[in-house]
C-alpha positions in Angstrom: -57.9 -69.5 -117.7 -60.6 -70.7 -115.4 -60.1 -74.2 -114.5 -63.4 -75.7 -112.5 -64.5 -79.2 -110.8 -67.6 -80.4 -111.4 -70.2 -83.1 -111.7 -72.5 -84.8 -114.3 -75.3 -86.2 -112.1 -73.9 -89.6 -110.3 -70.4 -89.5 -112.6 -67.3 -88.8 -110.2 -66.5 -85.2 -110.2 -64.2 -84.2 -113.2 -62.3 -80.8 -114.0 -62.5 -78.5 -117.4 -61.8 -75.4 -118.2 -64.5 -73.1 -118.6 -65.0 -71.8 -122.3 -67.6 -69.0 -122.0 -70.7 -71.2 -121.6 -69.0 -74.5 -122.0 -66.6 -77.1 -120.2 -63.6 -77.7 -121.8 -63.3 -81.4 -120.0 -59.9 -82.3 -119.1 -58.0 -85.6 -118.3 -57.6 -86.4 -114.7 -56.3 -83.5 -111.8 -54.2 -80.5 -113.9 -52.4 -79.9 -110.3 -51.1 -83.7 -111.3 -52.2 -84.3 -115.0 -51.5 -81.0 -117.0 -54.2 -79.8 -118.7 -54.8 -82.1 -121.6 -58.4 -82.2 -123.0 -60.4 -85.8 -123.1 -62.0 -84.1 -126.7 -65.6 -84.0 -124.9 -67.1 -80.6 -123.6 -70.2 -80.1 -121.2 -72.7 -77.3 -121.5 -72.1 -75.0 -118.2 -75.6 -75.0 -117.3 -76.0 -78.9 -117.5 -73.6 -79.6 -115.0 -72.9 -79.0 -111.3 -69.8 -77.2 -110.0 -68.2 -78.4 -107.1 -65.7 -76.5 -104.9 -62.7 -76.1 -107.1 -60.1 -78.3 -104.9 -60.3 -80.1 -101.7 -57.4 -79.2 -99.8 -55.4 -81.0 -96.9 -56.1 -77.8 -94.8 -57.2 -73.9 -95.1 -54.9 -71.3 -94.1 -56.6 -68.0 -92.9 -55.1 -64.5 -92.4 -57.4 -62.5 -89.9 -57.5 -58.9 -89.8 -56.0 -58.4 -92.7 -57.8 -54.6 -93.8 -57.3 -51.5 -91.0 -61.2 -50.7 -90.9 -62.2 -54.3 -90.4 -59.6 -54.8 -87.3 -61.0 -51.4 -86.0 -64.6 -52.2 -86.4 -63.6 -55.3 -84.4 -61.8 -53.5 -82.1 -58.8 -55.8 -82.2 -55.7 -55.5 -80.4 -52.7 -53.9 -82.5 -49.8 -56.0 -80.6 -48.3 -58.1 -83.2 -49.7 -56.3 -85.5 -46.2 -56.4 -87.6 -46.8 -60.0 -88.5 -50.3 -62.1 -90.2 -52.3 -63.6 -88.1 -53.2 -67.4 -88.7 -55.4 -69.8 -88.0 -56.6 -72.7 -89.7 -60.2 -74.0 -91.0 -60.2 -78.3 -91.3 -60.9 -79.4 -94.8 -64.3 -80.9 -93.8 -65.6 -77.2 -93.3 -64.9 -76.5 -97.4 -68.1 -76.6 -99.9 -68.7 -75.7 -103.3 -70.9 -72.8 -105.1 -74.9 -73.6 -104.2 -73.9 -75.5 -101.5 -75.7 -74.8 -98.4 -74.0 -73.1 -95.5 -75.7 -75.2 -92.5 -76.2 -72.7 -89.5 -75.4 -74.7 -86.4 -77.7 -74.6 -83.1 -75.4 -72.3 -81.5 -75.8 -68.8 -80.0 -75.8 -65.3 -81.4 -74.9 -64.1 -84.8 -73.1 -65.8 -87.9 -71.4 -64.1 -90.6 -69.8 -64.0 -93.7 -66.4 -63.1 -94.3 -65.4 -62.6 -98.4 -61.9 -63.6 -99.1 -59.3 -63.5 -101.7 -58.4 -67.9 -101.9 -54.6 -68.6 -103.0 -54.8 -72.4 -104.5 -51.1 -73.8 -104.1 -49.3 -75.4 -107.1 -46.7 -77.3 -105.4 -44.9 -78.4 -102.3 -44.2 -74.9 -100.3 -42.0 -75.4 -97.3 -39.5 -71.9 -95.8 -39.9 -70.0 -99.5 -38.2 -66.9 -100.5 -40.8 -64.2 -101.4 -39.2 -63.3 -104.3 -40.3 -66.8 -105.7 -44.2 -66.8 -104.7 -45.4 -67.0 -107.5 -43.5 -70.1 -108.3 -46.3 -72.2 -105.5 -49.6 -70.4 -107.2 -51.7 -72.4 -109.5 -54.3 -69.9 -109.2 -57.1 -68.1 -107.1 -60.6 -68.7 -106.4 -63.1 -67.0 -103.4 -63.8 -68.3 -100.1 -66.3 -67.6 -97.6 -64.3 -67.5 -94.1 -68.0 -68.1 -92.4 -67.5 -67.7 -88.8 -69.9 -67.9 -85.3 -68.7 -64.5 -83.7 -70.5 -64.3 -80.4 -68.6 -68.5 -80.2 -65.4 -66.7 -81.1 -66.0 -64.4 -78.4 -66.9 -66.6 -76.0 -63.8 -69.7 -76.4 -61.2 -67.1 -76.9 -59.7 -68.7 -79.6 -61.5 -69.6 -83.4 -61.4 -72.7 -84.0 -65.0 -73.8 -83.0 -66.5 -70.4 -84.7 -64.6 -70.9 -87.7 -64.4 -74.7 -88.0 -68.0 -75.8 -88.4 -69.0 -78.4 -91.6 -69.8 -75.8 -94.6 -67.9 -72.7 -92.6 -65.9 -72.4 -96.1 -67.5 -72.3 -99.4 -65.1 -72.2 -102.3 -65.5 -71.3 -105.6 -66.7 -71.1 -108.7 -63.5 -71.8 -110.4 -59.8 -70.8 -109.8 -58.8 -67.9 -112.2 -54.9 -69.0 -113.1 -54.2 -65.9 -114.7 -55.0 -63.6 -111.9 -52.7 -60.6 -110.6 -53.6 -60.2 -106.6 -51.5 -57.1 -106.5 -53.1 -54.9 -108.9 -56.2 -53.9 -106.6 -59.0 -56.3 -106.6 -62.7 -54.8 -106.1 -64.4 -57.3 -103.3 -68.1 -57.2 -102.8 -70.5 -59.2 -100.8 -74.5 -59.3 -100.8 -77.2 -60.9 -98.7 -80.8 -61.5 -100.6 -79.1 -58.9 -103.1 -78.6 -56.0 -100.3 -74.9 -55.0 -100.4 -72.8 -55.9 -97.7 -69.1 -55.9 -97.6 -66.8 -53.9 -99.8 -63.0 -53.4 -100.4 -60.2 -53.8 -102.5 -57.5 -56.1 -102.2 -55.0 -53.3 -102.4 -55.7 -52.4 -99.0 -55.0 -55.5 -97.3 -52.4 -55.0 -94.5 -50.2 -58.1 -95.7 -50.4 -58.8 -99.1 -50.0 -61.9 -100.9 -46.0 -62.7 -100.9 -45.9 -61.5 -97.3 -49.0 -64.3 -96.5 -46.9 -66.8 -98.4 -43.6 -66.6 -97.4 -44.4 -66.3 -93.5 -47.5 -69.4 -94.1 -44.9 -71.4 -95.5 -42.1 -70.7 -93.1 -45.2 -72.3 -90.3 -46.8 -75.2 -92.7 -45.7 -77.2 -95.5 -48.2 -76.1 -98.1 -49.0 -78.7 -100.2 -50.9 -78.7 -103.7 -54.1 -77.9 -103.8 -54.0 -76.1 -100.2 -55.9 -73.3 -99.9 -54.8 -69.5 -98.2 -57.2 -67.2 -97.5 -56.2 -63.3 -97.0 -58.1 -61.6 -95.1 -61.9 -59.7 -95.2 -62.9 -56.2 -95.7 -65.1 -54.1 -93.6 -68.9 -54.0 -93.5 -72.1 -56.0 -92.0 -71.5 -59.9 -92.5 -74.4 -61.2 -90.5 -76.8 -63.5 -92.4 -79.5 -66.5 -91.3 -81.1 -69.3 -92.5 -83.1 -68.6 -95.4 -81.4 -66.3 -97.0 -78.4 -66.2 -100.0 -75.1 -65.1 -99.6 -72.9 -64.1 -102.9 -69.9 -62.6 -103.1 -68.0 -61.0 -105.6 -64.1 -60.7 -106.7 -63.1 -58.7 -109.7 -61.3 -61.0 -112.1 -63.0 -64.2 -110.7 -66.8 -64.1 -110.9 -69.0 -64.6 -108.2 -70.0 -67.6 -105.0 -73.5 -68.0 -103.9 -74.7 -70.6 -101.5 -77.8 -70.4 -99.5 -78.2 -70.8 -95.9 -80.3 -73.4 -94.3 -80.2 -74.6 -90.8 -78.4 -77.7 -90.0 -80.5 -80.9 -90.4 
């Protein structure tokens, strides 16, 4: 089931499920509400999706596939455990929204990722339960400012810019992450990054159980897992979609910041 947020010009964003080329228009949140229909459905074309949830916060996982942490040349030490960071809620969009390149030195990329959308309150969880906290998945866009990585050290600047995550189209409830997920990422159509999700270092249950044993995840929180290998740059002008097998596919343009 593919459960979306969206928009019918000024109305206050709503959520449906999608029914092939229809919205199935539901009453109120399904994280709070269930998923009980209003009896109204929208054509999918006449309406605008927005990003899927807003969350309290994004959890990241970096270096989370072998030929990506080599490209980067990234230190092994700790490599026995995820490594976290966080984006601020203000950085998420939704699909066709524009990623606004900042005024800021040297190259910006894209970074497709597997999004976990949390169900319910997640705080020191066994990992036999995971998939107790999952309402779903969805794909993010971990867009990041490398050479401002580089230079601070640390990620939250690079990382943390207004539209650094689009999200999106939908979340896919009835997703399994562990059966090997083809990833693929394109700029102006020109392939770009490529993976599975079966090769990620740490896979989902690991991510959850040690995220939760840090944070309290609370519904609607988004985790994101981790990027492939290949060329993420990308500049203003040009269109950035990504692709997960099972979900469907995130495009948003990029246009310099106003």
């Amino acid at each position: 089931m593919r459960v979306a947020r969206f928009a019918e010009g000024e109305a206050d964003p709503r959520y449906g499920i999608v029914d092939e080329d229809e919205i199935v228009v539901l009453k109120g949140h399904p994280l709070l509400h269930g998923y009980e229909p209003t009896g109204e459905r929208a054509a999918l074309d006449d309406v605008r999706l927005l990003a899927p949830v807003i969350p309290s916060k994004v959890v990241c996982v970096g270096m989370n596939y072998a030929e990506h942490r080599a490209d980067m040349q990234f230190s092994s030490e700790h490599a026995d455990r995820p490594l976290f960071f966080l984006k601020p809620s203000t950085a998420v969009v939704g699909p066709g929204d524009p990623i606004r390149i900042p005024p800021v030195p040297g190259r910006i990329v894209h970074e497709i990722e597997l999004a976990i959308v949390i169900r319910r309150v997640a705080k020191q969880i066994r990992r036999e339960d995971w998939q107790d906290y999952v309402f779903g998945y969805t794909i993010a866009n971990d867009v990041s400012a490398r050479d401002e990585m580089f230079a601070d050290g640390q990620w939250a600047r690079a990382k943390g810019f207004d539209t650094f995550c689009p999200i999106g189209p939908w979340i896919e409830t009835e997703l399994d992450p562990l059966a090997g997920l083809e990833i693929q990422s394109y700029v102006d159509g020109e392939p770009r990054r490529h993976g599975n999700t079966a090769n990620m270092i740490f896979d989902v249950p690991t991510i959850l159980e040690q995220a939760a044993d840090i944070w309290t995840l609370l519904p609607g929180d988004v985790v994101i897992t981790g990027t492939p290998s290949g060329l993420g740059g990308f500049t203003a002008g040009q269109t950035v979609d990504l692709d997960i097998e099972g979900i469907g596919r995130l495009s948003n343009p990029a246009l310099p910041r106003d």
